[in-house]
DSSP file (Angstrom, degrees, kcal/mol; ACC not computed):
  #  RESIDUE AA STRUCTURE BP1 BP2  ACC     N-H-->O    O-->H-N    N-H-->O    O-->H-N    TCO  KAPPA ALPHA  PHI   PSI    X-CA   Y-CA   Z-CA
    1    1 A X              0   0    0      0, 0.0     2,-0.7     0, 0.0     0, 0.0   0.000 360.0 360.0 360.0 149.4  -25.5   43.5    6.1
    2    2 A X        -     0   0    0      0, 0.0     2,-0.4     0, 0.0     0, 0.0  -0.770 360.0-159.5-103.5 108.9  -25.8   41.5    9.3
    3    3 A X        -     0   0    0     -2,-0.7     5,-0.1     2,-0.0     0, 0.0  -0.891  17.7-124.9-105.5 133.5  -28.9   42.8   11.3
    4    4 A X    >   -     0   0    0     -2,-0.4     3,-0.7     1,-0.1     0, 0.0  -0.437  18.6-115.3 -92.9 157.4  -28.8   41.9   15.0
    5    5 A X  T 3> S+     0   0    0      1,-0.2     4,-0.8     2,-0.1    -1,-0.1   0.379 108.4  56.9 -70.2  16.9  -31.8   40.0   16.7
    6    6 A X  T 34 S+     0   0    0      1,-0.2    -1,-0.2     2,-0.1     4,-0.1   0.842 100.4  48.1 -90.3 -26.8  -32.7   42.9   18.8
    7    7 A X  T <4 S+     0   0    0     -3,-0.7    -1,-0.2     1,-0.2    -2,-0.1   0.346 116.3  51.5-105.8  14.7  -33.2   45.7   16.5
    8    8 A X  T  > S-     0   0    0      1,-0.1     4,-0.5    -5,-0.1     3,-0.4   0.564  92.7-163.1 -84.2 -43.1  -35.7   43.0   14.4
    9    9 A X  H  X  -     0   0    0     -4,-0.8     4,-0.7     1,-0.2    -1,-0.1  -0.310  33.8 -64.9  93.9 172.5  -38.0   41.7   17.4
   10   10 A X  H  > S+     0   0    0      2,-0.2     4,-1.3     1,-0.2    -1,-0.2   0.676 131.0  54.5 -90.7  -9.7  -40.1   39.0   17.7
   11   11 A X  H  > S+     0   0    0     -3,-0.4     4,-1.6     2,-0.2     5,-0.2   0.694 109.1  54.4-102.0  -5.6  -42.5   39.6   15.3
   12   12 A X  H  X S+     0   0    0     -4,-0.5     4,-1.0     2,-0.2    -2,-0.2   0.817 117.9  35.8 -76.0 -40.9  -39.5   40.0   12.6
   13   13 A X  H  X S+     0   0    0     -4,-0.7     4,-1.4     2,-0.2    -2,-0.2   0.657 111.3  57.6-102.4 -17.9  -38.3   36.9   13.5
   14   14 A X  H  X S+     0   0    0     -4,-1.3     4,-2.5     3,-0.2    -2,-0.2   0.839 116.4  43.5 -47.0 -56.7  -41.9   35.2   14.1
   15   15 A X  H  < S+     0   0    0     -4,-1.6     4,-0.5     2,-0.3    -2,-0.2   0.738 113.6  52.3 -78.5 -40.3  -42.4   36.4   10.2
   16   16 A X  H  < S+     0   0    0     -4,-1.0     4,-0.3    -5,-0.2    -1,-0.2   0.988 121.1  26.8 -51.0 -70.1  -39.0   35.2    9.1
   17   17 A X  H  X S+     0   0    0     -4,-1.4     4,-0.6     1,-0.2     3,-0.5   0.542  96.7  88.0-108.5  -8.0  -39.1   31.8   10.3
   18   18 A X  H >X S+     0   0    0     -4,-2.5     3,-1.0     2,-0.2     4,-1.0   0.885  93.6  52.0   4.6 -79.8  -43.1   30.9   10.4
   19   19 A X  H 3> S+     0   0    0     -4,-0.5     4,-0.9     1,-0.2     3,-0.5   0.785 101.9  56.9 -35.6 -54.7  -42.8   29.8    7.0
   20   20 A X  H 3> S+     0   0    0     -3,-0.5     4,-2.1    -4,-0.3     3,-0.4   0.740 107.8  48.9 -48.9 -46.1  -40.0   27.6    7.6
   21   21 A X  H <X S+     0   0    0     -3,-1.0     4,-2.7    -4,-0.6    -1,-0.2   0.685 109.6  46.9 -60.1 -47.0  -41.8   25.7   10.1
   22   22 A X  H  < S+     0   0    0     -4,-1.0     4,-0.4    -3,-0.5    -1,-0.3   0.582 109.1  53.5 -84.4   1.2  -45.1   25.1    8.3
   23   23 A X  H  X S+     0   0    0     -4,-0.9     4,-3.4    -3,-0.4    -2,-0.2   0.857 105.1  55.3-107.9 -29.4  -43.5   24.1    5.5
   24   24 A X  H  X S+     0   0    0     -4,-2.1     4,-0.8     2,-0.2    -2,-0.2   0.917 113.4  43.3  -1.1 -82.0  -41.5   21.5    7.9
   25   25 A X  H >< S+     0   0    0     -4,-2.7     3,-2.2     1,-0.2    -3,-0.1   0.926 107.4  63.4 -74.7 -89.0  -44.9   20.1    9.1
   26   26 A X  H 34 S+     0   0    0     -4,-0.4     6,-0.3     1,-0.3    -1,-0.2   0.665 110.6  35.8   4.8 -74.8  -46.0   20.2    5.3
   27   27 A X  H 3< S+     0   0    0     -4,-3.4    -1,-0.3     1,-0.1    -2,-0.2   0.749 112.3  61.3 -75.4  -4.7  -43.2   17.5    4.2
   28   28 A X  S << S+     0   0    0     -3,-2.2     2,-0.4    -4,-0.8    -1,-0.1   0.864 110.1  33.8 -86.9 -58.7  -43.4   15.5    7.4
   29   29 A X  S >  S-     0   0    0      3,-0.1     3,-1.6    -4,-0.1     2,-0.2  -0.409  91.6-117.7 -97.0 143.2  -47.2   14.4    7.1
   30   30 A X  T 3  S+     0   0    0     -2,-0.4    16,-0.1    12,-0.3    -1,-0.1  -0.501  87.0   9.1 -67.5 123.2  -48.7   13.7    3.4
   31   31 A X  T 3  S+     0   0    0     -2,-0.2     5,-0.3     1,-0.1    -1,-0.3   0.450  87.4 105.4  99.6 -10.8  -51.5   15.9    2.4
   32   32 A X    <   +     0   0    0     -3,-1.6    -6,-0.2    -6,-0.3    -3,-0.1  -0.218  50.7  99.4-126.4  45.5  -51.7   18.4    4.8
   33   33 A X  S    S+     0   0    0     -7,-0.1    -1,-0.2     1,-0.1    -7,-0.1   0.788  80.4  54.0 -71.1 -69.9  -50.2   20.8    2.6
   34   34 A X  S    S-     0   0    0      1,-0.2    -2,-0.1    -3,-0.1    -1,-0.1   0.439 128.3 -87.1 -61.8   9.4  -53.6   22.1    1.7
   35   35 A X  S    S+     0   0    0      1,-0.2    -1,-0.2    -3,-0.0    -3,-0.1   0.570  77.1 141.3 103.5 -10.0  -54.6   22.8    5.3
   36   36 A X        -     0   0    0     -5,-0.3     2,-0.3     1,-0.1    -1,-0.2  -0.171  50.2-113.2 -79.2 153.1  -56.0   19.8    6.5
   37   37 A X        -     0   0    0     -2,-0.1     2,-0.4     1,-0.0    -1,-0.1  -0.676  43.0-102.2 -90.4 159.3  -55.4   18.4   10.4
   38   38 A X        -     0   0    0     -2,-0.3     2,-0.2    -6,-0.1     3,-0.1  -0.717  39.1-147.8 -97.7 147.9  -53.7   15.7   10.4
   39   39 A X    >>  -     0   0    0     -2,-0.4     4,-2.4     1,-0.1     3,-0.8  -0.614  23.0-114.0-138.3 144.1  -55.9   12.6   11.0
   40   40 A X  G >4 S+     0   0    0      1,-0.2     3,-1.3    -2,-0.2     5,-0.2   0.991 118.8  50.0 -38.9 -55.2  -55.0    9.2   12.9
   41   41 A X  G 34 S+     0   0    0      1,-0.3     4,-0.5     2,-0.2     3,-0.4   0.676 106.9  57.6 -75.3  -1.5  -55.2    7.3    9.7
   42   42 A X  G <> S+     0   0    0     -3,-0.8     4,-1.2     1,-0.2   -12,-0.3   0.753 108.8  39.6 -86.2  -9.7  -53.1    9.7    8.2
   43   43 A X  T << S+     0   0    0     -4,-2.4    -1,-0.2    -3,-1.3    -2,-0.2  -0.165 113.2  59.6-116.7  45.7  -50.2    9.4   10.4
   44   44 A X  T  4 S+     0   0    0     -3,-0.4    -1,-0.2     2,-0.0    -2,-0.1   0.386 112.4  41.3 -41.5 -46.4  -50.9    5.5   10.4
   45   45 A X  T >> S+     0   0    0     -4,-0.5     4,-3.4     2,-0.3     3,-0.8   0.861 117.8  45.4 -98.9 -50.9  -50.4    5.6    6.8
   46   46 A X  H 3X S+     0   0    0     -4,-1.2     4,-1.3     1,-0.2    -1,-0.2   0.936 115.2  46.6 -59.6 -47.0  -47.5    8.0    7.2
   47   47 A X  H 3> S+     0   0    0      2,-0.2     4,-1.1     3,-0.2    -2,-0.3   0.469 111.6  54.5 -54.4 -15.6  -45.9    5.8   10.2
   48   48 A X  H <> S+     0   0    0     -3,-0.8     4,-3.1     3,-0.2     3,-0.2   0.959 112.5  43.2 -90.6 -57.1  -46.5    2.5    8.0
   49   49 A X  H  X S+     0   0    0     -4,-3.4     4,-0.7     1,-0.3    -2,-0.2   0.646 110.5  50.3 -76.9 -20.3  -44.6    4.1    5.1
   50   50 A X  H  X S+     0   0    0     -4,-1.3     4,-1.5    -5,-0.5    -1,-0.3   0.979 110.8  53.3 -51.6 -65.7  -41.9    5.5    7.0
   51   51 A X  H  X S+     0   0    0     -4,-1.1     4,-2.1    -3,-0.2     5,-0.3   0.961 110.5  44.3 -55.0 -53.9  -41.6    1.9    8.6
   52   52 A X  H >X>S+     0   0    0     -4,-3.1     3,-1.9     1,-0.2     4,-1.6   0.820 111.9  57.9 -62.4 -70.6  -41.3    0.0    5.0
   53   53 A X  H 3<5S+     0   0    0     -4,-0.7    -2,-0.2     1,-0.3    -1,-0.2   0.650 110.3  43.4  10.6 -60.6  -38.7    3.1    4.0
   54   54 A X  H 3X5S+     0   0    0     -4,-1.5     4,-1.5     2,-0.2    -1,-0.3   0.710 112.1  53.1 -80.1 -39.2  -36.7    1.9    7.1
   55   55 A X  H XX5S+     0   0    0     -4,-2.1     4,-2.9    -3,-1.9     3,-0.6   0.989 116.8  38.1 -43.8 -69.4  -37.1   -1.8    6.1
   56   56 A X  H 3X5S+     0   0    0     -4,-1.6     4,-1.0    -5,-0.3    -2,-0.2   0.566 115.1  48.1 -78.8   9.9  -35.9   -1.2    2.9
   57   57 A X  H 3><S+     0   0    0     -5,-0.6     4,-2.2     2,-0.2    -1,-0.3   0.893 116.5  48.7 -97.3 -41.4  -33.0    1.4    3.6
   58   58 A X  H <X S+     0   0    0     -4,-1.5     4,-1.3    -3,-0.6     5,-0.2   0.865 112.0  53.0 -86.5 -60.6  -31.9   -1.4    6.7
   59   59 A X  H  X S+     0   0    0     -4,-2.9     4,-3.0     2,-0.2    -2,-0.2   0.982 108.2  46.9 -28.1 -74.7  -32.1   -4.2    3.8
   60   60 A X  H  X S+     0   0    0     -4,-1.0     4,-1.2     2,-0.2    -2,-0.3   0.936 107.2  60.5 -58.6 -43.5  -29.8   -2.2    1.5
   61   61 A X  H >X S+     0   0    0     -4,-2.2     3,-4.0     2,-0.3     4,-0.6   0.887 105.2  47.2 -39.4 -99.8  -27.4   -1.7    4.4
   62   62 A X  H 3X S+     0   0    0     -4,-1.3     4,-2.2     1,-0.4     3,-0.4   0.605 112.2  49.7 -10.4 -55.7  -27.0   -5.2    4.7
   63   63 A X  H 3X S+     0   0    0     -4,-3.0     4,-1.2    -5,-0.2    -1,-0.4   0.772 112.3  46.7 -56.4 -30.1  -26.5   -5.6    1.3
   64   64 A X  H <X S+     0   0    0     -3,-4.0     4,-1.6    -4,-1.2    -2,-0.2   0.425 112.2  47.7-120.2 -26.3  -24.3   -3.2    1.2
   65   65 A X  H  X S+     0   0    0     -4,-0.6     4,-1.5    -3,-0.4    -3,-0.2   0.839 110.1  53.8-113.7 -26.6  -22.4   -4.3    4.1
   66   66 A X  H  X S+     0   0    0     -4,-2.2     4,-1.0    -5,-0.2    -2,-0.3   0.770 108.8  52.8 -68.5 -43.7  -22.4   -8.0    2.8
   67   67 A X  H  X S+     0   0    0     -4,-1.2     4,-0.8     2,-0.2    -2,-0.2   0.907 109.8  47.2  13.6 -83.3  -20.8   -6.6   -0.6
   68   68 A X  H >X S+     0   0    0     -4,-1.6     4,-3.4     2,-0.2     3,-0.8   0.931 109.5  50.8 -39.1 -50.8  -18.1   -4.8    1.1
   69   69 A X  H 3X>S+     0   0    0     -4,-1.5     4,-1.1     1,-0.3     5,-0.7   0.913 109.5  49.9 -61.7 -78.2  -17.1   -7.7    3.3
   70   70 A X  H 3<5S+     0   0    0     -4,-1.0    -1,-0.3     2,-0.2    -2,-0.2   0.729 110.3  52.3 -39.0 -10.6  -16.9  -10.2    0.2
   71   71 A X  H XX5S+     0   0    0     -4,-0.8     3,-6.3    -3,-0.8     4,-0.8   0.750 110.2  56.3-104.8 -64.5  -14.5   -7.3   -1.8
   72   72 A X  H 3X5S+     0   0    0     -4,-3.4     4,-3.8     1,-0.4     5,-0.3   0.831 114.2  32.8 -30.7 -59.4  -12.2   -7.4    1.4
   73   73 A X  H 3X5S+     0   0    0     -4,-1.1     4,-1.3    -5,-0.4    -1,-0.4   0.741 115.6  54.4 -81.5   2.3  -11.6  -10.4    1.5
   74   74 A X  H <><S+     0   0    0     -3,-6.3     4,-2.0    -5,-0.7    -2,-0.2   0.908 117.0  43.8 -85.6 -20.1  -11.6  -10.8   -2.0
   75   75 A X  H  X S+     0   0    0     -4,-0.8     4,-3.0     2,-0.2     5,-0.4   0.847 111.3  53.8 -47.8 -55.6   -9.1   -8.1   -1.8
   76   76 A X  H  < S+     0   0    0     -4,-3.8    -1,-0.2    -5,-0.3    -3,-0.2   0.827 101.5  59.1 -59.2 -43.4   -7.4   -9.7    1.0
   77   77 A X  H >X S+     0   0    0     -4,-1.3     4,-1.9    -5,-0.3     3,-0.7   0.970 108.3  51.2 -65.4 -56.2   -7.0  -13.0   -0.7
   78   78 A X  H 3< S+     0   0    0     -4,-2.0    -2,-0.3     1,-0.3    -1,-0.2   0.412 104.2  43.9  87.8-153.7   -5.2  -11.3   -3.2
   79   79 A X  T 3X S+     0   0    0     -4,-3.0     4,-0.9     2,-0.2    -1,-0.3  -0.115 113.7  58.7 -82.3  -3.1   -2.8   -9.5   -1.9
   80   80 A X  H <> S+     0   0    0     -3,-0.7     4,-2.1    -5,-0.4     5,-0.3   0.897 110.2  44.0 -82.7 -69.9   -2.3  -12.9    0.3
   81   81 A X  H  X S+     0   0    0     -4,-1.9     4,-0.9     2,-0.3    -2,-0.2   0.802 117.1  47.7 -58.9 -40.1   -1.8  -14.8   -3.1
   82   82 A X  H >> S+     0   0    0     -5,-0.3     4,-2.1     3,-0.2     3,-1.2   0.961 110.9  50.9 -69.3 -60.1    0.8  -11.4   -4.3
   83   83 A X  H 3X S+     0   0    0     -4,-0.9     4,-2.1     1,-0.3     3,-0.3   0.928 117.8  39.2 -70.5 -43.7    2.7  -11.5   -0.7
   84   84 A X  H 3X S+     0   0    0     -4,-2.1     4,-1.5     1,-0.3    -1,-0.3   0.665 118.7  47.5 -83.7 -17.2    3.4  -15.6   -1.3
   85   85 A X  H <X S+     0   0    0     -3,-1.2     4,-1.2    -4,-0.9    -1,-0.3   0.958 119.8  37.8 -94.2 -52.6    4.0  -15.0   -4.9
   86   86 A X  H  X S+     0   0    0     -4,-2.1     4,-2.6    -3,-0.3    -2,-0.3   0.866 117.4  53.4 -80.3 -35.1    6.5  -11.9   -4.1
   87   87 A X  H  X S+     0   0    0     -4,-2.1     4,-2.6    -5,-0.3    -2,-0.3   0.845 106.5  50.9 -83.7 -51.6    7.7  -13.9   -1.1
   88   88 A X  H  X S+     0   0    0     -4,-1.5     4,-3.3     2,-0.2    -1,-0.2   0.800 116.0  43.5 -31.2 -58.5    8.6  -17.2   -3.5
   89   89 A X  H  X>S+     0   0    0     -4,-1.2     4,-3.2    -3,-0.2     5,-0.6   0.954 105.8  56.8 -80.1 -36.2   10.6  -15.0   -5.8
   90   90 A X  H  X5S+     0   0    0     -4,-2.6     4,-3.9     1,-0.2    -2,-0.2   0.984 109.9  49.5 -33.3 -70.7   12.4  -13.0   -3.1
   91   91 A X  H  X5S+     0   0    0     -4,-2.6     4,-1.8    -5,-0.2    -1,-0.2   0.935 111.2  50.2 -48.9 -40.2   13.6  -16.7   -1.9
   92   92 A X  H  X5S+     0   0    0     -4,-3.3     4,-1.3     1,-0.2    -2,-0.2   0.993 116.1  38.6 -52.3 -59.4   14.8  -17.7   -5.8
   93   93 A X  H  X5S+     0   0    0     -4,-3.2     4,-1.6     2,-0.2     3,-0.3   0.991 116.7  52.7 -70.5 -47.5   16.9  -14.6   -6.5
   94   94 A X  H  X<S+     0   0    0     -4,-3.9     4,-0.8    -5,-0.6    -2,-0.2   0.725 116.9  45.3 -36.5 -90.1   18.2  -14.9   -2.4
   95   95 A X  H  X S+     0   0    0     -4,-1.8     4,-2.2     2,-0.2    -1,-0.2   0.418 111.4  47.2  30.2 -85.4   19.0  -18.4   -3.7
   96   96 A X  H >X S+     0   0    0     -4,-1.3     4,-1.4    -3,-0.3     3,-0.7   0.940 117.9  45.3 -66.1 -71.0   20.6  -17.4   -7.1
   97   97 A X  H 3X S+     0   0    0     -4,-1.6     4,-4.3     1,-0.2    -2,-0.2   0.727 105.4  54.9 -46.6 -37.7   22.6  -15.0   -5.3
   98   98 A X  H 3X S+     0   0    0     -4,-0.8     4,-2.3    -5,-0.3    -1,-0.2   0.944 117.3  38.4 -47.8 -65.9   23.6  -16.9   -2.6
   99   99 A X  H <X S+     0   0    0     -4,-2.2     4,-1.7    -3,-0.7    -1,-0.2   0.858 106.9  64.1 -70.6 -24.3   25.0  -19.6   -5.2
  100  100 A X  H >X S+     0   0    0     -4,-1.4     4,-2.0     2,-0.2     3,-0.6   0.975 110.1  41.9 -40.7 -71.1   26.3  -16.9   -7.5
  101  101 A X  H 3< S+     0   0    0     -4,-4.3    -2,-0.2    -5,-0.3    -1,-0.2   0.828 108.3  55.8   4.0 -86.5   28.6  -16.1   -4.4
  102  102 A X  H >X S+     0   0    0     -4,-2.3     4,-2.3     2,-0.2     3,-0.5   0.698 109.8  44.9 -39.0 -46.8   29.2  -19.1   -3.7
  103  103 A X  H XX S+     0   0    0     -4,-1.7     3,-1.0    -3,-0.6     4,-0.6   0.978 116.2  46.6 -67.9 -87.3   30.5  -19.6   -7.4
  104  104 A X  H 3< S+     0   0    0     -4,-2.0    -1,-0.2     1,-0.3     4,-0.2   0.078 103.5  57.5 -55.3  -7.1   32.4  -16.6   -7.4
  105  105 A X  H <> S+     0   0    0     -3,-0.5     4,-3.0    -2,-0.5    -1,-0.3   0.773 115.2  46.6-107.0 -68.1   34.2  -17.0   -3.8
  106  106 A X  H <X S+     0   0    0     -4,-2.3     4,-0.7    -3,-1.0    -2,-0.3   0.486 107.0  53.1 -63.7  -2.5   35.5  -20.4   -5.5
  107  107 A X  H  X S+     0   0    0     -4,-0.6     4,-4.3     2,-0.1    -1,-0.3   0.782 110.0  45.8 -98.1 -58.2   36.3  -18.9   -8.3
  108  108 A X  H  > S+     0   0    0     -4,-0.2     4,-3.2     1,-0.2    -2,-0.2   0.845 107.2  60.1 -41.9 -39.4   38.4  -16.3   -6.3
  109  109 A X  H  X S+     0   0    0     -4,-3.0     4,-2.6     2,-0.2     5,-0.2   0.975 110.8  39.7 -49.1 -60.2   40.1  -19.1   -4.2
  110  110 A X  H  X S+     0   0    0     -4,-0.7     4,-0.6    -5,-0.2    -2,-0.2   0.772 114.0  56.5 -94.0  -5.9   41.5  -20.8   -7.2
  111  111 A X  H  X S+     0   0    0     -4,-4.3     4,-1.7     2,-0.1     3,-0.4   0.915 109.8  43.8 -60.5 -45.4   42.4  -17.4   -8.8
  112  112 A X  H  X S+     0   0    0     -4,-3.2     4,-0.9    -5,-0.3    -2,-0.2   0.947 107.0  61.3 -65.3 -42.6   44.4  -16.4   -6.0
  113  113 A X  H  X S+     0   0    0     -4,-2.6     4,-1.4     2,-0.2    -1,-0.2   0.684 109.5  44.1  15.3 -65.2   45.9  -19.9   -5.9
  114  114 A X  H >X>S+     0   0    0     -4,-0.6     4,-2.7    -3,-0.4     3,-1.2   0.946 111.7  52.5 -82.2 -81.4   47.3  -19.3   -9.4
  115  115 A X  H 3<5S+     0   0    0     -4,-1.7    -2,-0.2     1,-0.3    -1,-0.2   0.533 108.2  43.4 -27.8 -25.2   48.2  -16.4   -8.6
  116  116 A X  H 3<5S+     0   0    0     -4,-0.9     4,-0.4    -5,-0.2    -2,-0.3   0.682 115.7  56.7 -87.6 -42.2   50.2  -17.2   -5.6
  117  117 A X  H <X5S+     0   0    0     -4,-1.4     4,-2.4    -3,-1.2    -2,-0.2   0.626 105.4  48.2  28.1 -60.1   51.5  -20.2   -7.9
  118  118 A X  H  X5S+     0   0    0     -4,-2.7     4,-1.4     2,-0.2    -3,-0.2   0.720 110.0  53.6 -88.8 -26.3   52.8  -17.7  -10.7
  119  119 A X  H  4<S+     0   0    0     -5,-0.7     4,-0.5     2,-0.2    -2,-0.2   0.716 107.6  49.8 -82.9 -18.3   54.6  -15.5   -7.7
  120  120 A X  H  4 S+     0   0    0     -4,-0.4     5,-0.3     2,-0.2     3,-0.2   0.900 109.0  55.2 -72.0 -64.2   56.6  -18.9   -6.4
  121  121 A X  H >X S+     0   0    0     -4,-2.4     3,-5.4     1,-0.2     4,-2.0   0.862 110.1  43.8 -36.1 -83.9   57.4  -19.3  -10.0
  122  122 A X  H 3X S+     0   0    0     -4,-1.4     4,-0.8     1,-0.2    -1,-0.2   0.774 113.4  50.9  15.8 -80.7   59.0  -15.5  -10.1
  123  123 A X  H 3> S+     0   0    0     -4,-0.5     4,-0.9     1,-0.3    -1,-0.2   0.485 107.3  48.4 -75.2 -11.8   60.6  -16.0   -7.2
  124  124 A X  H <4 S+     0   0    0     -3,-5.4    -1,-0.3    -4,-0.2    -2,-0.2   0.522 114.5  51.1 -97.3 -10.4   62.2  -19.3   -8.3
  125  125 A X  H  X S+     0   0    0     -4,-2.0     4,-0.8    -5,-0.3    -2,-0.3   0.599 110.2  49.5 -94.9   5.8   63.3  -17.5  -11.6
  126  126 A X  H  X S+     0   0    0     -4,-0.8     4,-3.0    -5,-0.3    -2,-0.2   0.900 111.2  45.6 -81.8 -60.9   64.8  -14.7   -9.7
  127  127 A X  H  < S+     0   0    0     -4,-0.9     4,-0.4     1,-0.2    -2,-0.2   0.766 116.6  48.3 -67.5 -27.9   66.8  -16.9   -7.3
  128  128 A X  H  > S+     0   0    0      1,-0.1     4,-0.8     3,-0.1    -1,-0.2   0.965 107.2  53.1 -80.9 -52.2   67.9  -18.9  -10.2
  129  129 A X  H  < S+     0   0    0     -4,-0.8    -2,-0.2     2,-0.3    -1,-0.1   0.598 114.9  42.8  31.3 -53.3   68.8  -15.8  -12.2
  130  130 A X  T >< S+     0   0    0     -4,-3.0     3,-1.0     2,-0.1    -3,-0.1   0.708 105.9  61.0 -67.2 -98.0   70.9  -14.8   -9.1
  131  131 A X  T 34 S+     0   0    0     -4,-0.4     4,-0.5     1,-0.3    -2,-0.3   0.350 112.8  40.7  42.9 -64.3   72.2  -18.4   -8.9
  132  132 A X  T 3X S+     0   0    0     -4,-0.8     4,-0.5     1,-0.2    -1,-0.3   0.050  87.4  94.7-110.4  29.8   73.6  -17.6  -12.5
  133  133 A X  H <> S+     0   0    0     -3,-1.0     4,-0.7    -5,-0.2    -1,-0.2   0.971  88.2  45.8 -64.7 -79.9   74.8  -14.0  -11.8
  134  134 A X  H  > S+     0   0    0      2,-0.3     4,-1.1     1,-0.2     3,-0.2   0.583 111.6  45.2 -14.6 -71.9   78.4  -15.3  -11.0
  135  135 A X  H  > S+     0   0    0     -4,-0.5     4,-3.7     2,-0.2     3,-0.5   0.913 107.9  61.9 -35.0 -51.2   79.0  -17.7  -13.8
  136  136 A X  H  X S+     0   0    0     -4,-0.5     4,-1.4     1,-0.2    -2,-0.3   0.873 110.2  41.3 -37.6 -63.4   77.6  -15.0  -15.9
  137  137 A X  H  X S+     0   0    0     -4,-0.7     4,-1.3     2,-0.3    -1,-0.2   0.591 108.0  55.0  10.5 -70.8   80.5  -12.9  -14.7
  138  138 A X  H  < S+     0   0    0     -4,-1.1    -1,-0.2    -3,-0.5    -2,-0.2   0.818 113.4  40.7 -45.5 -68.7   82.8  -15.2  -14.9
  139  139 A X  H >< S+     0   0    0     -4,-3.7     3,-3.6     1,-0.1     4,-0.3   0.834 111.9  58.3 -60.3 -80.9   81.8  -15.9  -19.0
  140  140 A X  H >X S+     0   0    0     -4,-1.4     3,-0.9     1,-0.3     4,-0.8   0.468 115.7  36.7 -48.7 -50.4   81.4  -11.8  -19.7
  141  141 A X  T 3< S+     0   0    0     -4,-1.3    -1,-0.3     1,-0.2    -2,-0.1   0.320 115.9  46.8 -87.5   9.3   85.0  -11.2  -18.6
  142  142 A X  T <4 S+     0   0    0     -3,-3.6    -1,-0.2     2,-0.1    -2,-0.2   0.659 113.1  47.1-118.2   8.6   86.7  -13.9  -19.7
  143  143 A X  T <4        0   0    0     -3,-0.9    -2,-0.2    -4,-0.3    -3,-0.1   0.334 360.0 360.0-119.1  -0.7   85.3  -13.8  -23.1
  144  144 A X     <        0   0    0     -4,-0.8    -3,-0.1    -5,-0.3    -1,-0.1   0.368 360.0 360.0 -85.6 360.0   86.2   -9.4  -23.1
């Protein structure tokens, strides 16, 4: 159940959170767990080691940050080396197709050609075939 800070007090909430507080100052300075004041040279000692901490946490950053950069761009190279490689084949098959086309538009030309060719022919065995209606005619009745 959720108890409001009115109907607790201050000394409820003094008593609550008191601990919290020493135990705060406990983990910031070394030693003074046990009761002790805290002493110049202990927060020298504490301030030195904080500062190497920082050094070496500021250090790793840098590493860290020198890392990164060197897989981007190794990344970056690549995918560089992929887009020229996809970009190379793109142009061959364009290429092939292009002449494939090409092929296949010339191919069409001198089908249709033939075709146009074979449809003159037709048309000159039709008109001869008329041509030879009449004589035809001519024989079938005189040989009935």
């Amino acid at each position: 159940a959720v108890v409001s800070t009115q109907s607790r007090g201050s000394s409820g909430i003094n008593a609550e959170y008191g601990g919290l507080q020493q135990v705060s100052q406990a983990s910031i300075y070394e030693g003074n767990s046990q009761g002790r004041k805290s002493t110049v040279d202990d927060h020298e000692n504490f301030s030195q080691k904080n500062l190497e901490q920082s050094e070496v946490a500021r250090v790793m950053s840098v590493l860290q940050r020198e890392l990164n950069d060197f897989s981007i761009n190794k990344s970056n190279d690549e995918l560089q080396k992929q887009s020229e490689l996809v970009g190379a084949m793109f142009r061959q098959r364009l290429k092939e197709l292009t002449d494939a086309k090409t092929g296949l538009d010339s191919q069409l030309e001198k089908t249709n050609q033939e075709i146009s060719s074979v449809e003159d022919s037709l048309h000159q065995l039709r008109e001869a075939l008329r041509s030879k209606d009449g004589p035809m005619k001519v024989a079938t009745t005189r040989f009935a």
